[in-house]
Legacy VTK file of the C-alpha trace (Angstrom):
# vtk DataFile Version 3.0
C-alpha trace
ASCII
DATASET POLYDATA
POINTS 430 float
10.423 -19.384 -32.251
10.730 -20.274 -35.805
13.926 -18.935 -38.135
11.297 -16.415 -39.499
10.292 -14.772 -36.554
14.217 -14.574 -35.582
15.203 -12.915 -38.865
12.603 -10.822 -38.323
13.735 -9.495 -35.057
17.574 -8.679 -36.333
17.471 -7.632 -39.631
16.573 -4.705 -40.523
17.019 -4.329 -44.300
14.026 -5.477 -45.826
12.374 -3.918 -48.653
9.998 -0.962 -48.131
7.004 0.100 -50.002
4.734 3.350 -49.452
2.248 2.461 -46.839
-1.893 2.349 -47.759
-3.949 3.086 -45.120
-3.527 1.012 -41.744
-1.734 4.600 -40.823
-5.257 6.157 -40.792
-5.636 4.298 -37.308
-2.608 5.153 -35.750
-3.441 8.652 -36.586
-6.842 8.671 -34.772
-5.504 6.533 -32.117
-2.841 8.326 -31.275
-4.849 12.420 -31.304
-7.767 10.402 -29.146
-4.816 9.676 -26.636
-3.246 13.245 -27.123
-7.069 14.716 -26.153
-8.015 12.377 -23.187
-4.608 12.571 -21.466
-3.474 16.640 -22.292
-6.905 17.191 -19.945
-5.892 14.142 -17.475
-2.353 14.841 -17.205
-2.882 18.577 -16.043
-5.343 17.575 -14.043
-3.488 14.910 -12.314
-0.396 17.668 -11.357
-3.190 19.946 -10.097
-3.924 16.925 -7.573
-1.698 17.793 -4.615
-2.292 21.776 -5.029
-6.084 22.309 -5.487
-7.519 19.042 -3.285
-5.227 19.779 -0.229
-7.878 19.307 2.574
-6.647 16.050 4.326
-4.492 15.415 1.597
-7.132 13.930 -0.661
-5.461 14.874 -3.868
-2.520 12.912 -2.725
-4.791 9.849 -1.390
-6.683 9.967 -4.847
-3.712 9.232 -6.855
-2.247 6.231 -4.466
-5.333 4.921 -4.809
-5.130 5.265 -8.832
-2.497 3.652 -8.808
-2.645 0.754 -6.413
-5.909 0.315 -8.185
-3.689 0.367 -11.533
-1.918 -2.355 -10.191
-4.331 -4.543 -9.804
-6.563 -4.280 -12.668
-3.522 -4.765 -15.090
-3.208 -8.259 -13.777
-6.534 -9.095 -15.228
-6.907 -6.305 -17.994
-5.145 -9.175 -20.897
-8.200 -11.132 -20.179
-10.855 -7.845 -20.241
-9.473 -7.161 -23.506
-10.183 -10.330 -24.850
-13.752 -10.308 -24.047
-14.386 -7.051 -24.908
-11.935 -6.466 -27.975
-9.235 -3.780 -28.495
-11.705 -1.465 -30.140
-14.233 -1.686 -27.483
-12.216 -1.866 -24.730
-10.378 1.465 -26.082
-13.708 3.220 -25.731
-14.466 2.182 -22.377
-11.006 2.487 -20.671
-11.992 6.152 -22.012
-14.954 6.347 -19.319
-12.338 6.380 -16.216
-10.736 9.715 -17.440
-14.180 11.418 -17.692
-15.262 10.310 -14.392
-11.857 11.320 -12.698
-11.674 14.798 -14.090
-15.846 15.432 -13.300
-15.382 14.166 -9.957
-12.684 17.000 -9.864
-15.602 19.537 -9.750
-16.966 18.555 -6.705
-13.529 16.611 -4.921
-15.029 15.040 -1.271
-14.097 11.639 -0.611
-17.107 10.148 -1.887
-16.578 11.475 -5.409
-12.813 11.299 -5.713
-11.780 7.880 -4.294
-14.535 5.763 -5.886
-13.275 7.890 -9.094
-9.782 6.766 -8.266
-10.647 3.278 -8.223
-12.563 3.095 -11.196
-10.133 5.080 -13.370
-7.529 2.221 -12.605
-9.583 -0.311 -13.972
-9.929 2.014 -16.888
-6.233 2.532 -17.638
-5.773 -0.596 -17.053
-7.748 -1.792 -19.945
-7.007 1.531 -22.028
-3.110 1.065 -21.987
-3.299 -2.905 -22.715
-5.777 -2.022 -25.120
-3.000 0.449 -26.882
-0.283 -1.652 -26.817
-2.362 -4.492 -28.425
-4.314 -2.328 -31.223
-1.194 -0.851 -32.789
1.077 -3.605 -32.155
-2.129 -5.462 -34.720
-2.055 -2.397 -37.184
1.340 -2.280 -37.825
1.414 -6.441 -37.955
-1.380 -6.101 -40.356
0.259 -2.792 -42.184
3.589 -4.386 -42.760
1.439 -7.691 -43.998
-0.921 -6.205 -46.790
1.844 -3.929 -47.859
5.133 -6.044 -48.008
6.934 -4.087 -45.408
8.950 -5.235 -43.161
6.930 -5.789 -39.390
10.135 -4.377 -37.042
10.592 -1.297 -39.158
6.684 -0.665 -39.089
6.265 -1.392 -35.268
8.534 1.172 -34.482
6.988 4.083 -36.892
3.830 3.393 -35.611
4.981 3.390 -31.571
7.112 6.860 -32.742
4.437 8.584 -34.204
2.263 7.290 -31.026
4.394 8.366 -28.636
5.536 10.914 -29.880
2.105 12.596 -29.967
1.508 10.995 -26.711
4.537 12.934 -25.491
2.954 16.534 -26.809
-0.207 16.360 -24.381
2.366 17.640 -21.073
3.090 20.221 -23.128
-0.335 21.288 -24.628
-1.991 20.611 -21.134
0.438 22.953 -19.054
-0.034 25.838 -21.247
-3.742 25.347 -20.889
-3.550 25.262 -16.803
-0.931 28.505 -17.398
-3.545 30.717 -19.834
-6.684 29.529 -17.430
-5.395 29.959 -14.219
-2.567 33.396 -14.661
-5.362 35.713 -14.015
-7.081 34.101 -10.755
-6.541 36.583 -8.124
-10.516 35.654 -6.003
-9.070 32.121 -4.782
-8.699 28.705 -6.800
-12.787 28.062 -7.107
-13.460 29.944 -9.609
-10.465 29.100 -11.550
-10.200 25.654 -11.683
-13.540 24.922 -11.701
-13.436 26.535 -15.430
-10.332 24.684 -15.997
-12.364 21.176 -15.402
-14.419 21.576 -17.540
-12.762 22.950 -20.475
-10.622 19.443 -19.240
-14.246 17.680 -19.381
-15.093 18.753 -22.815
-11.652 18.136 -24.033
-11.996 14.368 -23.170
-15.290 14.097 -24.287
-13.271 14.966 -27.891
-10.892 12.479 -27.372
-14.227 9.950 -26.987
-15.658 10.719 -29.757
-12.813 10.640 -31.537
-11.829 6.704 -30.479
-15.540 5.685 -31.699
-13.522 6.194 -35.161
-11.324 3.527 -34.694
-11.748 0.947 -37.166
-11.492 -3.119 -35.805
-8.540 -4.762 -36.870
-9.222 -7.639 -38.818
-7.216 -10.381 -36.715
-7.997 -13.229 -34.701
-6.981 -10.984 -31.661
-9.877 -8.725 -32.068
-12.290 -11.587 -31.681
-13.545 -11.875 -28.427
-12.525 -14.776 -26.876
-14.642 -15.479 -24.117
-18.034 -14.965 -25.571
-19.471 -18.071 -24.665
-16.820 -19.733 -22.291
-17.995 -21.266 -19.179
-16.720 -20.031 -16.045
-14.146 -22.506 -15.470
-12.490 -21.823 -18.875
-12.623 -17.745 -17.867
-10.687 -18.651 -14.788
-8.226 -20.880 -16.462
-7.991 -18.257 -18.990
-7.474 -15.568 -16.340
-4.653 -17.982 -14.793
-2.842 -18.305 -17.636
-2.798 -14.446 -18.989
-1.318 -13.771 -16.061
0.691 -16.147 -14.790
1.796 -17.153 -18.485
4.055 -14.374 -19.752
6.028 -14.726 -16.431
7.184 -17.924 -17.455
8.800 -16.546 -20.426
12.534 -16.212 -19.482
12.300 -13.280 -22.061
9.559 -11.047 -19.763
11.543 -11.837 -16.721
14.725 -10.694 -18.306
12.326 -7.359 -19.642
10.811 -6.935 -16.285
13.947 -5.061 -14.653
13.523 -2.303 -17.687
9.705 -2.487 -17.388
9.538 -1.175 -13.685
12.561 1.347 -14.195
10.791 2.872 -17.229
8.165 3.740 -14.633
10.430 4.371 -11.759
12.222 7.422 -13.427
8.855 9.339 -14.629
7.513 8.822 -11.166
10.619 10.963 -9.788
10.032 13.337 -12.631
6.657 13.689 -10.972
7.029 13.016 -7.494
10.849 14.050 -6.843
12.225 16.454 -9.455
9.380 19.099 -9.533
8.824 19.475 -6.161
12.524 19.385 -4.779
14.869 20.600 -8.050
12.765 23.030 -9.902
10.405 24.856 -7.561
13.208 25.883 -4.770
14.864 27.152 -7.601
12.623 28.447 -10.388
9.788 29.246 -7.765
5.829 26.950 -8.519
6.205 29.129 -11.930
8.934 27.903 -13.203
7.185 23.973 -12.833
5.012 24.588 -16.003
8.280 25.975 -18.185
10.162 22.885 -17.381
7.572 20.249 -17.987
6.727 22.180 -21.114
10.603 21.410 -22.309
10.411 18.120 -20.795
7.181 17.173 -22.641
8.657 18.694 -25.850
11.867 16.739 -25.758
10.062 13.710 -25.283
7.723 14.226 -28.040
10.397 14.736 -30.365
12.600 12.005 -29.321
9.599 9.400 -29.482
8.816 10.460 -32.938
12.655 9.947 -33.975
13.685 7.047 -32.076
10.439 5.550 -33.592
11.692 6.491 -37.205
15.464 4.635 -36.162
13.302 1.479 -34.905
13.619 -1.087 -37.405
14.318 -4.753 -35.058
16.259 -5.634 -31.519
19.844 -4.078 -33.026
18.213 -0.811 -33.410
16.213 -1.086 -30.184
19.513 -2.563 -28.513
21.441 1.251 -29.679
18.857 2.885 -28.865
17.949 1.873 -25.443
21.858 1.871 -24.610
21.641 5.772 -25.740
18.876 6.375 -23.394
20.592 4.803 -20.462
23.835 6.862 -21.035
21.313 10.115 -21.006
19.896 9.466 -17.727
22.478 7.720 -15.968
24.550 11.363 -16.667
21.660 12.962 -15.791
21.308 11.454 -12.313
24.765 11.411 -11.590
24.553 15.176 -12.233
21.969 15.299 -9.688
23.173 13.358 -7.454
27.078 15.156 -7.399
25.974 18.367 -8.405
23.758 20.121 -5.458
20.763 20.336 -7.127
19.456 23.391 -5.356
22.245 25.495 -6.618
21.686 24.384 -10.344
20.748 27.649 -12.362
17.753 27.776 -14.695
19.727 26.913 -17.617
21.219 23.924 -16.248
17.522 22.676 -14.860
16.251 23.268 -18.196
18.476 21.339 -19.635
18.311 18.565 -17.174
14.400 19.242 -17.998
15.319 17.849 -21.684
17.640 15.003 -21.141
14.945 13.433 -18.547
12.327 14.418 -21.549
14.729 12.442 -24.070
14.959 9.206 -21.885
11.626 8.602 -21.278
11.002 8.862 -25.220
13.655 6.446 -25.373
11.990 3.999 -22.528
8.792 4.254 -24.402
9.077 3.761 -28.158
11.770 0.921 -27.321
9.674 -0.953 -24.569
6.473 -0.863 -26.489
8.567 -2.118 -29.768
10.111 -4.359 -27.780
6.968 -6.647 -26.321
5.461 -6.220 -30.226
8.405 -8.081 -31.301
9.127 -10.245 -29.099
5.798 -11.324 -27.600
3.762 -12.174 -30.607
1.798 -14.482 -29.439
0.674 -13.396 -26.542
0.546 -9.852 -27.185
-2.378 -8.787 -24.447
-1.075 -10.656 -21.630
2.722 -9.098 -22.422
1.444 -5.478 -22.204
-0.752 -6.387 -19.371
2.919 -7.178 -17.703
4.220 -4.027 -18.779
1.606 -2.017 -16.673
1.645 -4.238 -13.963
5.396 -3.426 -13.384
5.109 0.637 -14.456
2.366 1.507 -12.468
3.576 -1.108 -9.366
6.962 0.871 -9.679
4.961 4.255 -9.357
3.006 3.449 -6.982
6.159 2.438 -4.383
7.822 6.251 -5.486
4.363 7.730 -4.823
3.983 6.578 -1.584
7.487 6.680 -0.159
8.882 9.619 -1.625
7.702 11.528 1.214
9.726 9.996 3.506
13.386 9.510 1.536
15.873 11.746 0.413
16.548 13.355 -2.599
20.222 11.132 -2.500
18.740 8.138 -1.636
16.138 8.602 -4.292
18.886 8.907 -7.347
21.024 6.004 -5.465
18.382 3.831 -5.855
17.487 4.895 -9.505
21.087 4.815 -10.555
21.329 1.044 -8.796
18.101 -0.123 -10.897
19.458 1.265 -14.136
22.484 -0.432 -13.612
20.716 -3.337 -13.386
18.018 -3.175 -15.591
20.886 -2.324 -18.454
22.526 -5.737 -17.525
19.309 -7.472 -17.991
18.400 -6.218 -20.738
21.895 -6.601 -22.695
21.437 -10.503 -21.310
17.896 -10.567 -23.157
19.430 -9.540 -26.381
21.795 -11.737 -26.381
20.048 -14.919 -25.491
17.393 -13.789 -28.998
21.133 -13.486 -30.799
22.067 -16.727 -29.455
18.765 -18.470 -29.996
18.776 -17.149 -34.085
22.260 -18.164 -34.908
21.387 -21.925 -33.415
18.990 -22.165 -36.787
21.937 -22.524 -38.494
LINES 1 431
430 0 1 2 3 4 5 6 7 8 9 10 11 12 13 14 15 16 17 18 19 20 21 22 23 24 25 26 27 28 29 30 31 32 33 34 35 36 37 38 39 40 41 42 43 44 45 46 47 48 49 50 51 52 53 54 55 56 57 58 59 60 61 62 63 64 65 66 67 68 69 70 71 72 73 74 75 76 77 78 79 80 81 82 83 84 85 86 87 88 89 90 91 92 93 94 95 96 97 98 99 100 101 102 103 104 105 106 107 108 109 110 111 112 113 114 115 116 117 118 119 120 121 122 123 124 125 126 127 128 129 130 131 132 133 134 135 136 137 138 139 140 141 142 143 144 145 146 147 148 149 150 151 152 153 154 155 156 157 158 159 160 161 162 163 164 165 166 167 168 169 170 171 172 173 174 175 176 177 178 179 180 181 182 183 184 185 186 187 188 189 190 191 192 193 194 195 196 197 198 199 200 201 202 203 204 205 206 207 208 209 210 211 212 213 214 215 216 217 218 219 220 221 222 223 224 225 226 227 228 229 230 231 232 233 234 235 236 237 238 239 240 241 242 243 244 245 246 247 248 249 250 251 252 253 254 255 256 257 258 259 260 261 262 263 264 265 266 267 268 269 270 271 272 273 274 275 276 277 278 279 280 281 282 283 284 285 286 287 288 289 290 291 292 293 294 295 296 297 298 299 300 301 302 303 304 305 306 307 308 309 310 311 312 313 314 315 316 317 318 319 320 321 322 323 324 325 326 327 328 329 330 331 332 333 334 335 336 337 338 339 340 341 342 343 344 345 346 347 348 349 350 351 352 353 354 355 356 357 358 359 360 361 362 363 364 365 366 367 368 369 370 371 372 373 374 375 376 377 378 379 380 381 382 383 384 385 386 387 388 389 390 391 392 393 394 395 396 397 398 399 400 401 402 403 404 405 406 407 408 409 410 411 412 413 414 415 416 417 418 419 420 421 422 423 424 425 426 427 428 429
């Protein structure tokens, strides 16, 4: 890395000017992502409740994300061939599917569903990462502006929005659903399909996106041969791994995804229901999605290079390691609703944190590789989801926040040592 890409990573003072119109994209991107997942997030916390014969909701959503997995080892190259644009639009196609096959759930619909919608987020969420990471590279360049600063408005305002869709999408379930009193057919079958039409907005509104005018949006494999298209595959994926700076990012990646997994998996089912009763879930993933909304869209506006990120991220591991200590020391099932609430918030405010940072983060640092390093990033959330998915059943609440509090620990140290080795590595230019 040159002295130019260095200084651009740790200072944080450079000039600003009013920003044209690369903004327009992030805009559309991010309500498109707001639409598709406000119908696929309710949906997928209806899972275990409404598809409970042999536990197919359950199996659906292991199989999502094993599938998940897998795809995001080769979703760097997908996006290559297809471009971000395209591959946006299609990576849309999986969250239709998944919610339609919710109106008739057998295990011919769902699983197949399942499978396919991995490949789809697969593509979608490398497909993010890589279109706004280009807009705000190509934003800061036509307007003077300096790239950190921009990277982090535009992964704010993203997530941010992002963030609003648990919010939006519980209220929805709450208004369609309060009156049901003939069984759950009627009910959520409405539901669905309000959810259907919903992403079918979010579609549409992605076909707006305009192509970034990079070499990244070029396909790249057009008219390989199939030998290059392997070799290419081997290297996207093998590649960022040998980048002492992913490996050092790679402790972070997978705890990012380990604590929203508990928030799904652990802190619903076992914190808030025995006290605030099944109603009371909605309320608190309301304030949890509202917390992280607003924290994305601030911590994005305080992102300006790695010193900010560094403060930042250190912030958010303060919140949550207090916040699973709490836990942890506190008897959870005798926590009142104000103190769940609360505990609602701080869990909202970390994963804003974890977010905006991590997405800043691989922008910055990874600029050359930029598909393959968010193709690492899912590989590590959704392989870290996965493992709570499927063992949570069968461990303790305690040995749950142990082993969350013993990967933050460590995923802290790491990522102080990655900072300092980019410190280290600009100050040798000298």
């Amino acid at each position: 890395m040159d002295l130019g890409e260095e200084a651009r990573l740790l200072v944080s003072n450079a000039p600003i000017r009013a920003t044209v119109n690369h903004a327009r994209d992030v805009h559309v991107l991010s309500f498109a992502f707001l639409l598709i997942f406000l119908a696929y997030g309710a949906a997928q916390n209806l899972e275990s409740t409404v598809n409970t014969e042999e536990d197919l909701g359950t199996t659906s959503l292991g199989v999502l994300y094993l599938s998940f997995t897998f795809f995001s080892l080769v979703a760097s190259l997908v996006v290559r061939a297809l471009g971000t644009k395209n591959a946006l639009v299609l990576g849309t196609t999986g969250y239709w599917l998944f919610i339609a096959a919710n109106l008739k759930p057998t295990w011919f619909t769902m699983i197949p569903a399942s499978v396919y919608l991995g490949f789809a987020a697969s593509i979608i969420w490398v497909g993010q990462g890589t279109y706004l990471t280009s807009t705000a590279r190509n934003h800061a360049r036509n307007n003077g502006l300096h790239e950190g600063t921009i990277i982090g408005n535009f992964n704010g305002e993203f997530w941010g929005v992002f963030a609003s869709h648990q919010v939006i999408g519980n209220i929805i379930s709450l208004v369609v659903l309060k009156n049901e009193t003939d069984g759950r057919t009627n009910g959520t079958t409405i539901l669905f399909i309000i959810f259907l039409c919903i992403v079918t907005l979010g579609i549409a509104l992605m076909c707006f996106l305009r192509k970034e005018d990079s070499k990244e949006e070029e396909p790249s494999l057009s008219s390989s041969s199939l030998r290059a298209s392997i070799l290419s595959l081997s290297k996207s994926v093998v590649a960022p791994l040998t980048n002492v700076r992913m490996i050092l990012a790679i402790p972070l990646i997978g705890y990012s995804g380990l604590q929203a997994a508990f928030v799904w998996a652990k802190f619903t089912k076992q914190v808030v229901t025995p006290s605030l009763g099944v109603s009371g879930v909605g309320g608190a993933m309301a304030i949890y999605g509202a917390s992280d909304a607003i924290c994305s869209l601030v911590a994005g506006r305080l992102t300006s290079g790695l010193p900010s990120i560094t403060f930042l991220v250190s912030g958010g591991t303060v919140v949550q390691a207090i916040v699973f200590t709490w836990l942890l020391l506190g008897q959870s099932e005798t926590l009142g609703a104000v103190y769940l609430l609360l505990i609602s918030a701080l869990l909202g405010i970390g994963d804003g944190v974890f977010n905006t940072q991590l997405n800043a983060l691989i922008g910055i640092l990874f600029k050359h590789d930029t598909e393959g390093a968010f193709a690492q990033l899912k590989v590590w959330q959704s392989a870290t989801i996965s493992v709570v998915f499927f063992l949570s059943p069968y461990i303790s609440m305690d040995t749950m926040l142990v082993s969350i509090l013993s990967v933050l620990c460590l995923s802290y140290v790491c990522f102080l040592t990655l900072t300092v080795r980019v410190e280290k590595s600009f100050s040798s230019t000298f």
